[in-house]
C-alpha positions as YAML, in Angstrom:
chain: A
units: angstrom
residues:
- id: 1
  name: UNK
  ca: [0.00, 0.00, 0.00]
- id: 2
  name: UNK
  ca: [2.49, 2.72, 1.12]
- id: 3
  name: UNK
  ca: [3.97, 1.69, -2.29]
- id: 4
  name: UNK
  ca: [1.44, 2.11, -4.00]
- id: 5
  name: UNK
  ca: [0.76, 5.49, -2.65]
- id: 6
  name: UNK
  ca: [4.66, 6.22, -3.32]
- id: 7
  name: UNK
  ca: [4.05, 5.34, -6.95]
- id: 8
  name: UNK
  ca: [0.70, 7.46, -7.46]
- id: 9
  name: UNK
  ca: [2.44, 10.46, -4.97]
- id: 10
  name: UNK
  ca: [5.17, 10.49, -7.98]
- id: 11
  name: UNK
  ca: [3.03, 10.16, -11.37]
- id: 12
  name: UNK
  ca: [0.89, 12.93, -10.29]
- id: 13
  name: UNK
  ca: [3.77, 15.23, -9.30]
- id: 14
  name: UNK
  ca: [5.36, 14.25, -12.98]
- id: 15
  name: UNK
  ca: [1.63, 14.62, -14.36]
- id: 16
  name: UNK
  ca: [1.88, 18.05, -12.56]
- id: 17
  name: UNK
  ca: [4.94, 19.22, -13.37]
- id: 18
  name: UNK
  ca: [4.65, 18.12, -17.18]
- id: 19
  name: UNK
  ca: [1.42, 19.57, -17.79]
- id: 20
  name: UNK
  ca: [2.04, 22.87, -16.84]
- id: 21
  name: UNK
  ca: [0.03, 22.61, -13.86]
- id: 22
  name: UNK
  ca: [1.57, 24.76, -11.44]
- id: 23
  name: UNK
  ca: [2.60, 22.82, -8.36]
- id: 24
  name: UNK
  ca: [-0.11, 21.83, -5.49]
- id: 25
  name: UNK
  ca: [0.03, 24.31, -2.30]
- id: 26
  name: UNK
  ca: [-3.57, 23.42, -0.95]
- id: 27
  name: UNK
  ca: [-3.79, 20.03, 1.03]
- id: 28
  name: UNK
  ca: [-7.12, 18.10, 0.48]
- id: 29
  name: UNK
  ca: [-8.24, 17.02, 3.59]
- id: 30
  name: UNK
  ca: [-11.47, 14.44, 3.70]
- id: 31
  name: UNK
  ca: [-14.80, 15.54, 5.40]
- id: 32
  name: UNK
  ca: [-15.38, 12.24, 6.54]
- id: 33
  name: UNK
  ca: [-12.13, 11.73, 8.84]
- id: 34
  name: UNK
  ca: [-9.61, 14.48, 8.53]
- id: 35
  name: UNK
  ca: [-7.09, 12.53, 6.66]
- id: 36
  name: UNK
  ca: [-4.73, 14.47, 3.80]
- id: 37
  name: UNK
  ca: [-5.59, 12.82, 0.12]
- id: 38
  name: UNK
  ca: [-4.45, 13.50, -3.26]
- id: 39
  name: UNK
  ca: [-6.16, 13.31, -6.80]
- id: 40
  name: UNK
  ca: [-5.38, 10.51, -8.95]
- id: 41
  name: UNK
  ca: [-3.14, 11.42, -11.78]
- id: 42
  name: UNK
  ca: [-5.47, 10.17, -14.18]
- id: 43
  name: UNK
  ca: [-8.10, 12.68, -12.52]
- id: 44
  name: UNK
  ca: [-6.27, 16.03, -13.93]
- id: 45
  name: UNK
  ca: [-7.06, 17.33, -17.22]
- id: 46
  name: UNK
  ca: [-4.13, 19.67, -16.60]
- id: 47
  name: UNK
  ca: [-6.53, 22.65, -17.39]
- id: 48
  name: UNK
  ca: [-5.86, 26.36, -16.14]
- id: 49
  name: UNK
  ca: [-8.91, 25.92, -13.69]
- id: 50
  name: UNK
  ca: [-7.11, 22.68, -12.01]
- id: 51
  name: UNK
  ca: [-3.83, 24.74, -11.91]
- id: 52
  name: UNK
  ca: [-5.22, 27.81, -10.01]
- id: 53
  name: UNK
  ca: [-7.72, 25.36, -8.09]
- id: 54
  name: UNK
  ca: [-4.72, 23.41, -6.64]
- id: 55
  name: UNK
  ca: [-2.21, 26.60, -6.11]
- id: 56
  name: UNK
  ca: [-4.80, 28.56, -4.92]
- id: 57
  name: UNK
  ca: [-8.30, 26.67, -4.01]
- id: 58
  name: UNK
  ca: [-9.73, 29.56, -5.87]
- id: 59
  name: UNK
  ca: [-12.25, 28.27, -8.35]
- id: 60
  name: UNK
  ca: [-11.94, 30.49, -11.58]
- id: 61
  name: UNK
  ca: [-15.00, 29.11, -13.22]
- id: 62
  name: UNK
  ca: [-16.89, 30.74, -10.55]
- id: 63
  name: UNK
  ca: [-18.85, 33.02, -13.25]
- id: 64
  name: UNK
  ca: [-18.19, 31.39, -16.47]
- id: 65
  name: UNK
  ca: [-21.17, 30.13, -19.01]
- id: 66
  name: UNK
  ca: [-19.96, 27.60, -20.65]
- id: 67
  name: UNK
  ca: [-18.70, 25.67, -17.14]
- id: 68
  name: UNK
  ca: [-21.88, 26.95, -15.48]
- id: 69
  name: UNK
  ca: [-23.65, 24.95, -18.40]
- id: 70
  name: UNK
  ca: [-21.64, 21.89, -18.37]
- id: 71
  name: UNK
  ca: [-21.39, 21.64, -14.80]
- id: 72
  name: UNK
  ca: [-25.66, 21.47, -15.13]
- id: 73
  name: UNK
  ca: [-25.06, 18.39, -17.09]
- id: 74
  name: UNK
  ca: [-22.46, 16.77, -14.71]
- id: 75
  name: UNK
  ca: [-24.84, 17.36, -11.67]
- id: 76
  name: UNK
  ca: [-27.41, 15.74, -13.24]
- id: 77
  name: UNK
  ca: [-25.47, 12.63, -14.45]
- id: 78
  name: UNK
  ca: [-23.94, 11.79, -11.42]
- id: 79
  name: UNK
  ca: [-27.53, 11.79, -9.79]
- id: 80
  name: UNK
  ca: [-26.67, 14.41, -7.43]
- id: 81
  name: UNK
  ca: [-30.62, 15.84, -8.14]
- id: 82
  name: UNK
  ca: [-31.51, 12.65, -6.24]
- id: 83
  name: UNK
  ca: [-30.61, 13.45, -2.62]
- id: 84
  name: UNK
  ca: [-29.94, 17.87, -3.56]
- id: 85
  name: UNK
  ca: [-32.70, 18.35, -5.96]
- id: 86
  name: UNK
  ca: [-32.71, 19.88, -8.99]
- id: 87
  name: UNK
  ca: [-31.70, 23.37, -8.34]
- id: 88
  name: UNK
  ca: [-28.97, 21.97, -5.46]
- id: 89
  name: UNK
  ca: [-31.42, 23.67, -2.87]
- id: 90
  name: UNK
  ca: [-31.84, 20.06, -0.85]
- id: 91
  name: UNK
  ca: [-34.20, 17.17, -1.12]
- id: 92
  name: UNK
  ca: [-33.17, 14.24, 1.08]
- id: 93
  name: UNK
  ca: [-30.23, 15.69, 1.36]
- id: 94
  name: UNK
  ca: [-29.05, 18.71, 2.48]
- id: 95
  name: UNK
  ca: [-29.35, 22.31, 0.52]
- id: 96
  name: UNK
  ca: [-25.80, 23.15, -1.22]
- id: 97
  name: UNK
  ca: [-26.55, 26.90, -1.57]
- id: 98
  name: UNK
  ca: [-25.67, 28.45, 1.87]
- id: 99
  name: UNK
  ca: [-25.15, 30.32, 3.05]
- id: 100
  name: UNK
  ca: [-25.02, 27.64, 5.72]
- id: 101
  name: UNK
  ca: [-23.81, 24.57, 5.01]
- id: 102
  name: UNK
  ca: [-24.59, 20.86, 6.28]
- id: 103
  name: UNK
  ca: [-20.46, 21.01, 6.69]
- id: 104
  name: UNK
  ca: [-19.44, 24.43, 6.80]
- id: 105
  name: UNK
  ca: [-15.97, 24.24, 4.99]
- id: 106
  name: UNK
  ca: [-18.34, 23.69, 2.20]
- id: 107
  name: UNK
  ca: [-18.76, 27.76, 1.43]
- id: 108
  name: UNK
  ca: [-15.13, 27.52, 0.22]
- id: 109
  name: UNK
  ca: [-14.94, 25.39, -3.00]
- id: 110
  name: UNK
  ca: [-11.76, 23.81, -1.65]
- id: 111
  name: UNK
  ca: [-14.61, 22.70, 1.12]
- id: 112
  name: UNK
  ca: [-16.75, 21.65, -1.47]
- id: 113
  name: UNK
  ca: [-14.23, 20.03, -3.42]
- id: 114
  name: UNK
  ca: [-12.77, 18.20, -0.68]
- id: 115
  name: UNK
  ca: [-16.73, 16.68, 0.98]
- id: 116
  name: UNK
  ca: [-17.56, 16.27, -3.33]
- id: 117
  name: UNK
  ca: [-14.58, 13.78, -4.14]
- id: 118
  name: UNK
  ca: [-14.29, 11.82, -1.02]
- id: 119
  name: UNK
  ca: [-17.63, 11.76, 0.70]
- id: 120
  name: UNK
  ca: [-19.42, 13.14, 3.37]
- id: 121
  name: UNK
  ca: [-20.51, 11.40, 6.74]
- id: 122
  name: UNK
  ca: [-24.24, 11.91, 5.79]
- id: 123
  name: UNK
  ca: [-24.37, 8.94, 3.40]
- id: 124
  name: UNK
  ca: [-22.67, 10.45, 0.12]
- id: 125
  name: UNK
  ca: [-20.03, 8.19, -1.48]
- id: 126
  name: UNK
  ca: [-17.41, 10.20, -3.11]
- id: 127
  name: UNK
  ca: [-17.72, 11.10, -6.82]
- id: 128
  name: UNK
  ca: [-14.23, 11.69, -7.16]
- id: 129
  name: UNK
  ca: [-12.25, 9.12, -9.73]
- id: 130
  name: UNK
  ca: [-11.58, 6.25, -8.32]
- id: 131
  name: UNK
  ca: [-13.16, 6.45, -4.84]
- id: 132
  name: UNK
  ca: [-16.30, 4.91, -5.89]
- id: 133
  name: UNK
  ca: [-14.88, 2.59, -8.51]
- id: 134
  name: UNK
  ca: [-11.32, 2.07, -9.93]
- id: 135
  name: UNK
  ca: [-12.44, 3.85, -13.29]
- id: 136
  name: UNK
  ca: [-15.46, 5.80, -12.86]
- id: 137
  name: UNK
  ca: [-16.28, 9.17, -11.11]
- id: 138
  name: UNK
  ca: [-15.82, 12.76, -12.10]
- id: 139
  name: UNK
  ca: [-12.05, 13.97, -12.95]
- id: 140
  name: UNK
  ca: [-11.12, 17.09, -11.11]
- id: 141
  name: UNK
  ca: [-12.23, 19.84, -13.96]
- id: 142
  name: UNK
  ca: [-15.51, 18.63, -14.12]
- id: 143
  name: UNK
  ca: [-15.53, 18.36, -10.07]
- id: 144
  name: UNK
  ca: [-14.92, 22.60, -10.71]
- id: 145
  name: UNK
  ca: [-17.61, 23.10, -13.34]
- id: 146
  name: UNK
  ca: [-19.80, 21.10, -10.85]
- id: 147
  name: UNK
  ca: [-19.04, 23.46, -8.15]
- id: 148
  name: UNK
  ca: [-19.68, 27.05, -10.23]
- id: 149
  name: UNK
  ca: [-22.90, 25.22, -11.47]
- id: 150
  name: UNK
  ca: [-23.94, 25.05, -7.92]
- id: 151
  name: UNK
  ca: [-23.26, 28.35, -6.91]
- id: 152
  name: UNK
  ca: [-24.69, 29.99, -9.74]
- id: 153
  name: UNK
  ca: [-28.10, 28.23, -8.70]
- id: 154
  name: UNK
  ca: [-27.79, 30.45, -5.00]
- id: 155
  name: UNK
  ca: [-28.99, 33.98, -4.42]
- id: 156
  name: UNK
  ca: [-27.00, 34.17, -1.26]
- id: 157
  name: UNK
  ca: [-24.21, 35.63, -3.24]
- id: 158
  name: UNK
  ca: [-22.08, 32.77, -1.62]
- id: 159
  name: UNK
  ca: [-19.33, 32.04, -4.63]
- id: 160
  name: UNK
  ca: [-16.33, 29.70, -2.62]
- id: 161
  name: UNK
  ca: [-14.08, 31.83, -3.56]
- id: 162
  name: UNK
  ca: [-14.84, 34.77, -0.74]
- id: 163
  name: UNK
  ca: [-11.39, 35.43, 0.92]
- id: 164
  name: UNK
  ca: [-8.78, 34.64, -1.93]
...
């Protein structure tokens, strides 16, 4: 295991360094225990958005149409209307629109991010690649477009990027 975590800790830091990504200075830490974790190397696109994401935890399709638009479409796939409904105000589960939050790191998008791709204690599996299957779940710039879709749909003004 600590191996294999060697082995991943390396081929995203090459993935990283190769695709111009600049290098990580957040540390994702899981909602559901505290623990540090890392994204798969195979779950960066290497996109400008991942590269000020992971320097910065600043979210810079916060805003944008086109993400706004696709992250619509991700939100829906990945069933999150299910437990959030279809406007990400809350169904079964909780609302993700603030400006309080079920876990409160959630009104950063580093928050979100982090309870998004690893799960939550409430009952959500991750949706991060690889937590809930070796080669399924969302990749890390579609985890971003996710987020701005959901905090287009508040009128709390709360964007997850207050504070950078």
């Amino acid at each position: 295991m600590l191996a294999r975590n060697i082995l991943v800790s390396t081929l995203l830091a090459s993935l990283i360094g190769f695709t111009g990504v600049v290098s990580a200075q957040i540390k994702l830490i899981k909602t559901t225990d505290g623990s540090e974790f890392t994204i798969p190397a195979d779950g960066l696109k290497g996109t400008p958005a991942e590269a000020e994401f992971f320097k910065t935890g600043k979210n810079i399709y916060i805003g944008d149409a086109k993400a706004i638009a696709y992250g619509k479409k991700r939100f829906g796939l990945w069933s999150c209307t299910q437990c959030h409904g279809p406007t990400a105000g809350g169904q079964v589960g909780p609302g993700l629109l603030g400006p309080t939050f079920r876990y409160p790191k959630d009104a950063t998008n580093k928050g979100m991010f982090e309870t998004v791709w690893a799960g939550s204690n409430g009952g959500m599996g991750g949706k991060g690649l690889g937590i809930m299957s070796a080669d399924d779940g969302m990749n890390a710039d579609e985890l971003l477009q996710t987020i701005a879709w959901i905090r287009a749909q508040s009128t709390t003004g709360v964007t997850g990027n207050e504070g950078l």
